[in-house]
DSSP file (Angstrom, degrees, kcal/mol; ACC not computed):
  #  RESIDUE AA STRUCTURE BP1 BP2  ACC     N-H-->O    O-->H-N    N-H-->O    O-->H-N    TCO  KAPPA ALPHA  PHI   PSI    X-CA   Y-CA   Z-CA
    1    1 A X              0   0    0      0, 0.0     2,-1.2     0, 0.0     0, 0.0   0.000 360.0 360.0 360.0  97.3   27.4   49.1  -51.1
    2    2 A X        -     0   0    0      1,-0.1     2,-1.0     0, 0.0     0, 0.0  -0.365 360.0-148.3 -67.8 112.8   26.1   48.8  -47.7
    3    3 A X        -     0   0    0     -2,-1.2     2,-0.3     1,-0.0    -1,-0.1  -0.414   7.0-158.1 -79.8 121.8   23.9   46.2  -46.9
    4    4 A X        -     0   0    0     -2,-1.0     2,-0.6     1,-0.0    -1,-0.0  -0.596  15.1-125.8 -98.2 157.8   21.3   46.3  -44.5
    5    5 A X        -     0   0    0     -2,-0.3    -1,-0.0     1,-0.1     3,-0.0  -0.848  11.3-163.8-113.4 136.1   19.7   43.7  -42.7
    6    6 A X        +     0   0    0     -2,-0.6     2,-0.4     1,-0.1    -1,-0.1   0.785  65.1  77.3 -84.8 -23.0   15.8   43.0  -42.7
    7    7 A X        -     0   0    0      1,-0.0     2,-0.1     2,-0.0    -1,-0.1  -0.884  60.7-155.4-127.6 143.4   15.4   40.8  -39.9
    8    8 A X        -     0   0    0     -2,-0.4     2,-0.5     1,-0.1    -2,-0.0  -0.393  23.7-118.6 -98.2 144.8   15.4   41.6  -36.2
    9    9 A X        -     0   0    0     -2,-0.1     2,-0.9     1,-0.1    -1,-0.1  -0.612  25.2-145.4 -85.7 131.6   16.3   39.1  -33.5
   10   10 A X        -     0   0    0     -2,-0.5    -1,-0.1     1,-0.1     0, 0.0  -0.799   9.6-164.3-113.9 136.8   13.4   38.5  -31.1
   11   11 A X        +     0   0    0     -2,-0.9     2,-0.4     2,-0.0    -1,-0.1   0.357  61.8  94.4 -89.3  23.1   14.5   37.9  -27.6
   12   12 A X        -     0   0    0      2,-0.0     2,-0.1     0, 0.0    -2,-0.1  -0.836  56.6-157.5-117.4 148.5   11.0   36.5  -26.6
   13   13 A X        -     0   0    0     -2,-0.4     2,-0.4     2,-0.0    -2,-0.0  -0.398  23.1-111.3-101.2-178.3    9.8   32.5  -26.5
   14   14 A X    >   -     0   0    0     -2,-0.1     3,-0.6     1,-0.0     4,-0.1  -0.982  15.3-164.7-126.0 139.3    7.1   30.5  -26.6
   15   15 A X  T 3   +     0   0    0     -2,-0.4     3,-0.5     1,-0.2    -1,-0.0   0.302  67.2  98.1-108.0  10.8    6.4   28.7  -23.3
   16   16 A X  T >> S+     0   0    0      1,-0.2     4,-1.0     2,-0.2     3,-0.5   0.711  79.4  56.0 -85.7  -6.6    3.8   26.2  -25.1
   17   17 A X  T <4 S+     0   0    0     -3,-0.6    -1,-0.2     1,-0.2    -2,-0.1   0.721 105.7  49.6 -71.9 -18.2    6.4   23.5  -25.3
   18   18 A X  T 34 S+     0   0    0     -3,-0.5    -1,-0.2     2,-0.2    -2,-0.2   0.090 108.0  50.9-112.2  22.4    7.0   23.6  -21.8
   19   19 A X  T <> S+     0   0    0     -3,-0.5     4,-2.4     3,-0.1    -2,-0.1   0.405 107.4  56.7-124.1 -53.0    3.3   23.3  -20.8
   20   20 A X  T  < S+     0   0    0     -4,-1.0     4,-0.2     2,-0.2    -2,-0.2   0.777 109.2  45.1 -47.6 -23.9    3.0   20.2  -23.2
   21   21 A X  T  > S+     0   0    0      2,-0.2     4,-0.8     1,-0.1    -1,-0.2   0.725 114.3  52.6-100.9 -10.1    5.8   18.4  -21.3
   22   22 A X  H  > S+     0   0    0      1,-0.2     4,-1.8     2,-0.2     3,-0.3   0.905 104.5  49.0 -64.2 -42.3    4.3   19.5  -18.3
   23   23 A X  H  < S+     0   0    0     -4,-2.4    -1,-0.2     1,-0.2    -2,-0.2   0.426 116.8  49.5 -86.4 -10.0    0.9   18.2  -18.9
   24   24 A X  H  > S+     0   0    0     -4,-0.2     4,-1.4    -3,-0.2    -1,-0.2   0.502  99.5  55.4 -49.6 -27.0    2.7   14.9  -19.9
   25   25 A X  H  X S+     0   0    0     -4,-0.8     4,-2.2    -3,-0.3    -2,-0.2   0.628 111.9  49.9-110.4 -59.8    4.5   14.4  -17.4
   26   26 A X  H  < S+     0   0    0     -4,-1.8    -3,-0.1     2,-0.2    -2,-0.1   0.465 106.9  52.8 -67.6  -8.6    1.0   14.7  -15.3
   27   27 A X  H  > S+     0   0    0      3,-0.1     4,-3.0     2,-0.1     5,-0.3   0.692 111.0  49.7-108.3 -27.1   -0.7   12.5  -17.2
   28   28 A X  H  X S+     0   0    0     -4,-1.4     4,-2.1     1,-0.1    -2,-0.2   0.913 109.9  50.1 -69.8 -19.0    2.4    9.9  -16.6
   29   29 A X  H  X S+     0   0    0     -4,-2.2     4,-0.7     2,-0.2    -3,-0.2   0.715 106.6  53.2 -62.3 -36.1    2.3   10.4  -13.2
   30   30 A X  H  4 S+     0   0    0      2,-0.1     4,-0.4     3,-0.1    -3,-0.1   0.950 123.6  32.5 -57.4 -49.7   -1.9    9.8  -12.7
   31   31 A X  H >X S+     0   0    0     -4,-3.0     3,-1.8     2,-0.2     4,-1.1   0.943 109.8  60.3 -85.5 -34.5   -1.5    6.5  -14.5
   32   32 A X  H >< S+     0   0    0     -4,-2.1     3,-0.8    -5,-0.3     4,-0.4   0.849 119.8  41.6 -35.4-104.6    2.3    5.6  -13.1
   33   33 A X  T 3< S+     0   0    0     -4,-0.7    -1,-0.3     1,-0.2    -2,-0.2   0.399 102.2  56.9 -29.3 -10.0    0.0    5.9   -9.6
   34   34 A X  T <4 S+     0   0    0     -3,-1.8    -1,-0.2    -4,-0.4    -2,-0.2   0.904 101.0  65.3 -76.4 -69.3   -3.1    4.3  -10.1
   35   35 A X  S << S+     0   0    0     -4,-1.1     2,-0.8    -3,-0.8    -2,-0.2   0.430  82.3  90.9   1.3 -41.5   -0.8    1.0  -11.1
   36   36 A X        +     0   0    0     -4,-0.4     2,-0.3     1,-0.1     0, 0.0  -0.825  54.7 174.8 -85.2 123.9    0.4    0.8   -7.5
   37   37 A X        -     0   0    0     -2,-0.8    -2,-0.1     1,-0.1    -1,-0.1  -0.765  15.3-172.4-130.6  66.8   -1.9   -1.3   -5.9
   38   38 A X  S    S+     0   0    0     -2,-0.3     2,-0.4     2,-0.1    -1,-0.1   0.700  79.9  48.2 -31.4 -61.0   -0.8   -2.1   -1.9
   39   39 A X        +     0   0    0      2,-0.2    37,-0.0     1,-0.1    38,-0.0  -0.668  53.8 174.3 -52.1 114.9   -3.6   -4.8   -1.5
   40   40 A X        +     0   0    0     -2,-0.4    -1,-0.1    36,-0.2    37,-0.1   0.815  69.4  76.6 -70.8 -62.3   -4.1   -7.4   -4.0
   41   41 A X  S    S-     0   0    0     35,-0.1     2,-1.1     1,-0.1    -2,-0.2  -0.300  88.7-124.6 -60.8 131.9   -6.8   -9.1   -1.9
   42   42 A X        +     0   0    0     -2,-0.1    -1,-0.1     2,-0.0     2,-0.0  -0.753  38.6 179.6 -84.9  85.5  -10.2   -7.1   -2.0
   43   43 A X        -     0   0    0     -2,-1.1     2,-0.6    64,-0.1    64,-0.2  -0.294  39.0-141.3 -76.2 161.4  -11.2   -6.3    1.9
   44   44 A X        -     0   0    0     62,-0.1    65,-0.2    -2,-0.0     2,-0.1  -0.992  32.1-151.2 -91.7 117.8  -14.1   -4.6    3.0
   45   45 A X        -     0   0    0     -2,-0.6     2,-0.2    62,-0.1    88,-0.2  -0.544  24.9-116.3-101.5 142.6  -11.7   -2.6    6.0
   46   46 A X  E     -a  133   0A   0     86,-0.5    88,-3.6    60,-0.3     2,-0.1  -0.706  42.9-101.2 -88.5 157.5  -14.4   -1.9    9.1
   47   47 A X  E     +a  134   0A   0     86,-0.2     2,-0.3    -2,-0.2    88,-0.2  -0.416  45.2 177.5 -84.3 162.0  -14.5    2.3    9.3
   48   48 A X  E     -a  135   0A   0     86,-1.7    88,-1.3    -2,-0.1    85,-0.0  -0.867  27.3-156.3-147.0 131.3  -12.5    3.9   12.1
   49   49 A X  S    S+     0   0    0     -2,-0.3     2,-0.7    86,-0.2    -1,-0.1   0.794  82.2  80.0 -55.0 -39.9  -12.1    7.9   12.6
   50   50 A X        -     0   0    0     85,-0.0     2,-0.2     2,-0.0    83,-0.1  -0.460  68.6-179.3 -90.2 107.0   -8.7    7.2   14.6
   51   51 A X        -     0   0    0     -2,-0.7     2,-0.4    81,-0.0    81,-0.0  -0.697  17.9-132.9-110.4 168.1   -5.8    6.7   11.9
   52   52 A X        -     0   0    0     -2,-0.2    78,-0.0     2,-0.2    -1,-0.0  -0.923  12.9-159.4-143.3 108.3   -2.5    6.0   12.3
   53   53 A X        +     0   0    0     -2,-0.4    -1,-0.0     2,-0.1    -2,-0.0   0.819  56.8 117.4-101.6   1.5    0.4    7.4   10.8
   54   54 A X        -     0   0    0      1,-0.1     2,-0.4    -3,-0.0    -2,-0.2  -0.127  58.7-138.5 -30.7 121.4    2.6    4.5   11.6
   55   55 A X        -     0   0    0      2,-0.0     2,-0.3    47,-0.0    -1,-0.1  -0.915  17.4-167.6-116.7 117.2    4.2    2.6    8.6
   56   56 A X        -     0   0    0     -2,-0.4    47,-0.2     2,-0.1    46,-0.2  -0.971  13.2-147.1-131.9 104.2    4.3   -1.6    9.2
   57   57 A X  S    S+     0   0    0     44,-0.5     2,-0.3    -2,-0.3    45,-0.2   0.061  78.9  39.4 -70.9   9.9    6.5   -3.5    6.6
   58   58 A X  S    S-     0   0    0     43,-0.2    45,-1.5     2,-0.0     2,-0.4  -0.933  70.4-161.2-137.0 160.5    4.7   -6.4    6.4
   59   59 A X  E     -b  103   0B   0     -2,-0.3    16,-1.6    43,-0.2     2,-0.5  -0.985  10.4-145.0-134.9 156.8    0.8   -7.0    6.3
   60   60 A X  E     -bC 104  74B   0     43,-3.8    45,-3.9    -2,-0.4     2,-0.3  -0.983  15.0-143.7-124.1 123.9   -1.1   -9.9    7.0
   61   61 A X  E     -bC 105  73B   0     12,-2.1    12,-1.2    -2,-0.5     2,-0.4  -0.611  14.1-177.2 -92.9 117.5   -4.4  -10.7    5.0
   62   62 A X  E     -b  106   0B   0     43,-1.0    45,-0.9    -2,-0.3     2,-0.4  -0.973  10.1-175.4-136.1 132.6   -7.5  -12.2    6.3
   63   63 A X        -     0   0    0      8,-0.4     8,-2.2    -2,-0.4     2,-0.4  -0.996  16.8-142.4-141.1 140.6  -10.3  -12.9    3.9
   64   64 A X  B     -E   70   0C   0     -2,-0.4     6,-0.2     6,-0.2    44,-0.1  -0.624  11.2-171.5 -84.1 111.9  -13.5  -14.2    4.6
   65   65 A X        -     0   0    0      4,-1.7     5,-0.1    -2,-0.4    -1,-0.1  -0.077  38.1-112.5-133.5  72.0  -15.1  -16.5    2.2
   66   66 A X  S    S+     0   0    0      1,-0.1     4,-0.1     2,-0.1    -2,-0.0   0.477 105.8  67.5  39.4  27.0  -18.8  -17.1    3.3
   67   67 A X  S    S-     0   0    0      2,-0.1    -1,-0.1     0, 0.0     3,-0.1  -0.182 119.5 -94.4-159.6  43.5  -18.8  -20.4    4.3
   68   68 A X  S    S+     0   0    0      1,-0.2     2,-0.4     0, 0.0    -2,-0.1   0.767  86.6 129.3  39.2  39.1  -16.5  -19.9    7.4
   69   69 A X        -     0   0    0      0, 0.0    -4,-1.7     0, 0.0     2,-0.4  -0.947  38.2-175.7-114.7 108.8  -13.7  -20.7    5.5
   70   70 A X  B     -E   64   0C   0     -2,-0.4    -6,-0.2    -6,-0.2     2,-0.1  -0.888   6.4-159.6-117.7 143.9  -11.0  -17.9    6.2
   71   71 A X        -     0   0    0     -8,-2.2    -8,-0.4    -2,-0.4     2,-0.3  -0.160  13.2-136.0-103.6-169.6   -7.3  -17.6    4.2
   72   72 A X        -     0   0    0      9,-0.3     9,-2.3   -10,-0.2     2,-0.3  -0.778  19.7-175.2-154.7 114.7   -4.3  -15.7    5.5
   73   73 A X  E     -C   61   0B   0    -12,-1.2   -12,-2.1    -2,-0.3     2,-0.3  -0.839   6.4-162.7 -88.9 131.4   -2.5  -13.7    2.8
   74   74 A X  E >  S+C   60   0B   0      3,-0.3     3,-3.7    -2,-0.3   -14,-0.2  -0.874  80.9   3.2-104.5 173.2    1.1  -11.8    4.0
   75   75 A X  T 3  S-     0   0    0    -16,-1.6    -1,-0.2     1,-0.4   -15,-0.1   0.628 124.9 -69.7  33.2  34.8    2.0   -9.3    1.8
   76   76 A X  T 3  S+     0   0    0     -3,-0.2    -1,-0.4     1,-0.2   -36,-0.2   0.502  81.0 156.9  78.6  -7.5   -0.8   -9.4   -0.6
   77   77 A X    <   -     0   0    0     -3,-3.7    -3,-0.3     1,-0.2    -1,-0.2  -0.414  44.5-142.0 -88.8 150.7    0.0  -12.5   -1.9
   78   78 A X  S    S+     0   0    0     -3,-0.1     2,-0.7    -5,-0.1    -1,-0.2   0.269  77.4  86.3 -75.2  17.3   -2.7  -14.6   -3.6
   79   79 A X  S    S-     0   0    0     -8,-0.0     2,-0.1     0, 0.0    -2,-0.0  -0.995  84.7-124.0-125.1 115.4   -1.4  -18.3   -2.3
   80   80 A X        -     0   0    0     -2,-0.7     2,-0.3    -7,-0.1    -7,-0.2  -0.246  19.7-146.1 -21.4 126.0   -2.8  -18.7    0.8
   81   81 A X        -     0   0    0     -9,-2.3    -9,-0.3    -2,-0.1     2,-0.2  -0.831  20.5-124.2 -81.9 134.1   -0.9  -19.4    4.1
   82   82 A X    >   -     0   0    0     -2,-0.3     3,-0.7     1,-0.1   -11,-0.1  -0.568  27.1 -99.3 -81.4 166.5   -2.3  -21.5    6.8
   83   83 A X  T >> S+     0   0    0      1,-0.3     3,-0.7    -2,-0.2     4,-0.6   0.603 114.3  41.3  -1.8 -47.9   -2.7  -20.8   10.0
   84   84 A X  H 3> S+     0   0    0      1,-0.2     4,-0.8     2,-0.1    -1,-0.3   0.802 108.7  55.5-106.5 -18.1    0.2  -22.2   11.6
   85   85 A X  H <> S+     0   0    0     -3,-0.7     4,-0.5     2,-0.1    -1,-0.2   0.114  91.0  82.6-112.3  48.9    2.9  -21.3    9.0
   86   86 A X  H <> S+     0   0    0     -3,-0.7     4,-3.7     2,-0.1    -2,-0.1   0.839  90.0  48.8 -82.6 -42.1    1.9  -17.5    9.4
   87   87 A X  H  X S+     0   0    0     -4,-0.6     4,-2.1     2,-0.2     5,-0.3   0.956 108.2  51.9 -63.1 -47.4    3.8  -17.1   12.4
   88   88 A X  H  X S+     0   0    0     -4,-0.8     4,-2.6     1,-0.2    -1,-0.2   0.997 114.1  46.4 -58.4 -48.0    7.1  -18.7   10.8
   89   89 A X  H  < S+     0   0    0     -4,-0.5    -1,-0.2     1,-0.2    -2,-0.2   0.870 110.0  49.5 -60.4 -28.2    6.8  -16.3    7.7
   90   90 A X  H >< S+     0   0    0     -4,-3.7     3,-1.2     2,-0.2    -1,-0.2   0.941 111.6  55.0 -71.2 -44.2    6.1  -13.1   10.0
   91   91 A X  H 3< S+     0   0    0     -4,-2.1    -2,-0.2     1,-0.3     3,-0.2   0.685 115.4  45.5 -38.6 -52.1    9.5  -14.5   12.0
   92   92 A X  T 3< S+     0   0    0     -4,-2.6    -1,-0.3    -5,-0.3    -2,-0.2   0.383 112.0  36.7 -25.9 -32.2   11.0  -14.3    8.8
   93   93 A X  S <  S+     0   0    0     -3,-1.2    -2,-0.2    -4,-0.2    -1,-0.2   0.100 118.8  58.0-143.4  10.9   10.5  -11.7    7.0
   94   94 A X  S >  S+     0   0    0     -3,-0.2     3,-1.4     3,-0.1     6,-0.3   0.042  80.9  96.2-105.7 -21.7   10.7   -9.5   10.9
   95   95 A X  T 3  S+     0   0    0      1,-0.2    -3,-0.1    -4,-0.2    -4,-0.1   0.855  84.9  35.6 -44.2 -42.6   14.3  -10.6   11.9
   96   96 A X  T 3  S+     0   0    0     -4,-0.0     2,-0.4     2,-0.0    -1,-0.2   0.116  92.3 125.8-109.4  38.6   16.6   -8.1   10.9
   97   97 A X    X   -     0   0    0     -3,-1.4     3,-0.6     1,-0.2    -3,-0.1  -0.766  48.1-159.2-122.4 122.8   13.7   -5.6   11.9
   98   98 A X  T 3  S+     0   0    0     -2,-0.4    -1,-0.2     1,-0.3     2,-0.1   0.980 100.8  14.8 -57.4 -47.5   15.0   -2.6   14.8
   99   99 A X  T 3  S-     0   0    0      2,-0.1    -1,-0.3    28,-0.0    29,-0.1  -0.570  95.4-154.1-125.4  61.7   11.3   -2.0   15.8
  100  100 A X    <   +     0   0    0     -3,-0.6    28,-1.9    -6,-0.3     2,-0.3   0.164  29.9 147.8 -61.1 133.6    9.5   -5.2   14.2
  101  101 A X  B     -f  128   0D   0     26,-0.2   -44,-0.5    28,-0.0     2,-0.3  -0.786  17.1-178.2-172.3 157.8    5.1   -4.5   13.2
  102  102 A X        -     0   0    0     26,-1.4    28,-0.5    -2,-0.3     2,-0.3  -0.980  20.5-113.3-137.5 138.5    2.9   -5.6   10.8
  103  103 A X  E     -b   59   0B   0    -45,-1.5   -43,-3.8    -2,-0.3     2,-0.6  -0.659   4.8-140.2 -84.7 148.5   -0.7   -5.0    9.9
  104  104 A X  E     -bd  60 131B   0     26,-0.9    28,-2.0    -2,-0.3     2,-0.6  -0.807  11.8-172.7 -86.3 109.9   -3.9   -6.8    9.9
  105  105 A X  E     +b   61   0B   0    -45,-3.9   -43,-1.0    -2,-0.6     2,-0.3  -0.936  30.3 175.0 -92.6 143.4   -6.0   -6.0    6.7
  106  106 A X  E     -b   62   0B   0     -2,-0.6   -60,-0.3    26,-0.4   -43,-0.1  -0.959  33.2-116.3-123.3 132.3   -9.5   -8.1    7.9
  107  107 A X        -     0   0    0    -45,-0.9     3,-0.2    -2,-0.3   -61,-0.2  -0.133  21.3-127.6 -37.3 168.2  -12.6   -8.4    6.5
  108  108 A X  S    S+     0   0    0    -63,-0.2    -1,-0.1     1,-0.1   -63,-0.1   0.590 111.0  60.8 -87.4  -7.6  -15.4   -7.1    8.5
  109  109 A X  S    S+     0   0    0    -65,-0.2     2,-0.2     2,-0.1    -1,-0.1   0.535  82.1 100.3 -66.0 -12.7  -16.9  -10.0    8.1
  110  110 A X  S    S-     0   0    0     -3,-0.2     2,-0.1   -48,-0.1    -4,-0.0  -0.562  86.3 -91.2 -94.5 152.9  -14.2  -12.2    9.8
  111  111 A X     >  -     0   0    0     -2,-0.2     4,-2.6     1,-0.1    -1,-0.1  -0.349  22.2-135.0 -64.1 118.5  -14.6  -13.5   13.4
  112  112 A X  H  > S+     0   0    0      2,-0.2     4,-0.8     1,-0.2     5,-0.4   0.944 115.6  61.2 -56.1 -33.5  -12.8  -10.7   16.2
  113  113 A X  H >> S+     0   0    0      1,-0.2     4,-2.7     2,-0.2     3,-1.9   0.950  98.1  52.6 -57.5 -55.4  -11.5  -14.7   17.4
  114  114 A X  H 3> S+     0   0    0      1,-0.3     4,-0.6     2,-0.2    -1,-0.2   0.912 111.0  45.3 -32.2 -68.7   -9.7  -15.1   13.9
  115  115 A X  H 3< S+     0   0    0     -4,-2.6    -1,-0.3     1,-0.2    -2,-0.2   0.480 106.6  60.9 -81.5  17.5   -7.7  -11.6   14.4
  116  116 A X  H <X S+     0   0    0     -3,-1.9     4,-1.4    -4,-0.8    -2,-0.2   0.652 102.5  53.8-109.5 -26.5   -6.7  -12.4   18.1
  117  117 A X  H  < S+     0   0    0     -4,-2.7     4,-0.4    -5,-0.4    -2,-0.2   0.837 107.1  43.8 -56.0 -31.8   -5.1  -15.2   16.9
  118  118 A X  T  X S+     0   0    0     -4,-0.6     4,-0.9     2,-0.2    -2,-0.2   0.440 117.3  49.6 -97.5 -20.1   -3.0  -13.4   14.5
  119  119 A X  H  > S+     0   0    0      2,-0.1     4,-3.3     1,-0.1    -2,-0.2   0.772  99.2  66.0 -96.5  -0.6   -2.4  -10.6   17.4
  120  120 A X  H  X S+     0   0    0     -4,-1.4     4,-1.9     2,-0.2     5,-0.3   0.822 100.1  57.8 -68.4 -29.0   -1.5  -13.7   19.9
  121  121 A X  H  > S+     0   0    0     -4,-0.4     4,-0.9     2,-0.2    -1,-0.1   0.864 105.2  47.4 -40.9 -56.7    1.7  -14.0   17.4
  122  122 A X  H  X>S+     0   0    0     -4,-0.9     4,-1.3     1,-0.2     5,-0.7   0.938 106.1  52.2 -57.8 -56.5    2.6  -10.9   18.0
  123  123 A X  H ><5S+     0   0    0     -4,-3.3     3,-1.0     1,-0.2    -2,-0.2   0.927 110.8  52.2 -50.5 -32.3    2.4  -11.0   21.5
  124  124 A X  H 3<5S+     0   0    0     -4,-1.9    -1,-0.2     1,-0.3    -2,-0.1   0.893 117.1  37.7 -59.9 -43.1    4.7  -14.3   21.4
  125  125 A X  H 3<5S-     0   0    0     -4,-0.9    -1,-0.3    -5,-0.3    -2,-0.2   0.357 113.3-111.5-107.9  11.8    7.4  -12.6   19.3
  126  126 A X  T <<5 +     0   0    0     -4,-1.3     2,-0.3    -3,-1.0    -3,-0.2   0.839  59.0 163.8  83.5  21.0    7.3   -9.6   20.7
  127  127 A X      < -     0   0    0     -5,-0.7   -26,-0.2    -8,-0.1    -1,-0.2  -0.706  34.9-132.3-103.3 143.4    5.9   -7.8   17.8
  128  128 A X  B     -f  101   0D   0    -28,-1.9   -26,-1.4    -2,-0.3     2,-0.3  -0.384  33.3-162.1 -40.7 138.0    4.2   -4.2   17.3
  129  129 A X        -     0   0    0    -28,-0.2     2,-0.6    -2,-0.1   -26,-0.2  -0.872  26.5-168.1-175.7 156.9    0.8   -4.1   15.3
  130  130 A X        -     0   0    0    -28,-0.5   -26,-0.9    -2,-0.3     2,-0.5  -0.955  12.0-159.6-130.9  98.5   -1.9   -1.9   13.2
  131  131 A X  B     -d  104   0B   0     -2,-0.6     2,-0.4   -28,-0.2   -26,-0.1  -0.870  31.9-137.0 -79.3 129.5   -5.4   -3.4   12.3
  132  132 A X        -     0   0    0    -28,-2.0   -86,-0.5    -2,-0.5   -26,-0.4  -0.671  24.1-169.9-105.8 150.4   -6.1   -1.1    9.7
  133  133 A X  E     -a   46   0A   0     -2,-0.4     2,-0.8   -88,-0.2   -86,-0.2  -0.684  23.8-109.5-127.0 152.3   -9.2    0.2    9.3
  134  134 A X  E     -a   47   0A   0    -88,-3.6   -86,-1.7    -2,-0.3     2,-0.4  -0.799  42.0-108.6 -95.6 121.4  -11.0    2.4    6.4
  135  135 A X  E      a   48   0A   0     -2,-0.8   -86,-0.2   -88,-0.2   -88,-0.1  -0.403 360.0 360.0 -76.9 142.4  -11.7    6.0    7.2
  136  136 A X              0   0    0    -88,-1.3    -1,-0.1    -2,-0.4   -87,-0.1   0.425 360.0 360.0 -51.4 360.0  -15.5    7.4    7.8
């Protein structure tokens, strides 16, 4: 008695599993990237056309808070630095550095005197440095 067989192998897929991990995959990846946040501190950056494509491992934070009271953040962080132990932390954290620079995020509000202080630092130590800007 031969026996026949009724059902046929089909050599074609279905490619909607692989559009679903795709489309997952994109929606971890939006939110993964919103999440990184460089700035902590909320600047208003003054506009610039001329940008910069230069990358500065440290930043330094100056925020203005309306009553001519101005803070110094590095690295985003929210505890304030004074004045005078900015320079030891940039000296720090710039040591083992080939081509040492760091940026100045500024208000636009803050005093040009305020960020010539923080670029007389540089000049002292020999440092490279980017005021960053928002583009127009």
């Amino acid at each position: 008695m031969a026996l026949k067989r009724n059902t046929k192998v089909d050599a074609s897929f279905s490619v909607s599993s692989m559009t679903d991990i795709v489309f997952l995959l994109l929606i971890f990846f939006l939110v993964t990237s919103t999440l990184i946040n460089p700035n902590a501190l909320k600047l208003l950056l003054p506009k610039s056309t001329g940008q910069i494509g230069a990358k500065a491992t440290v930043s330094v934070s100056i925020k203005d808070w309306g009553d001519d009271t101005y803070t110094y953040h590095i690295n985003g962080d929210q505890n304030p630095a004074s004045y005078e132990e900015v320079e030891d932390e940039l000296i720090e954290l710039l040591s083992g550095e080939e081509d040492p620079t760091f940026s100045i995020f500024s208000d636009q509000s803050v005093p040009v005197g305020e960020i010539v202080g923080i670029m007389n630092i540089a000049k002292r130590n020999h440092y490279k440095v980017i005021l960053a800007t928002q583009p127009e």
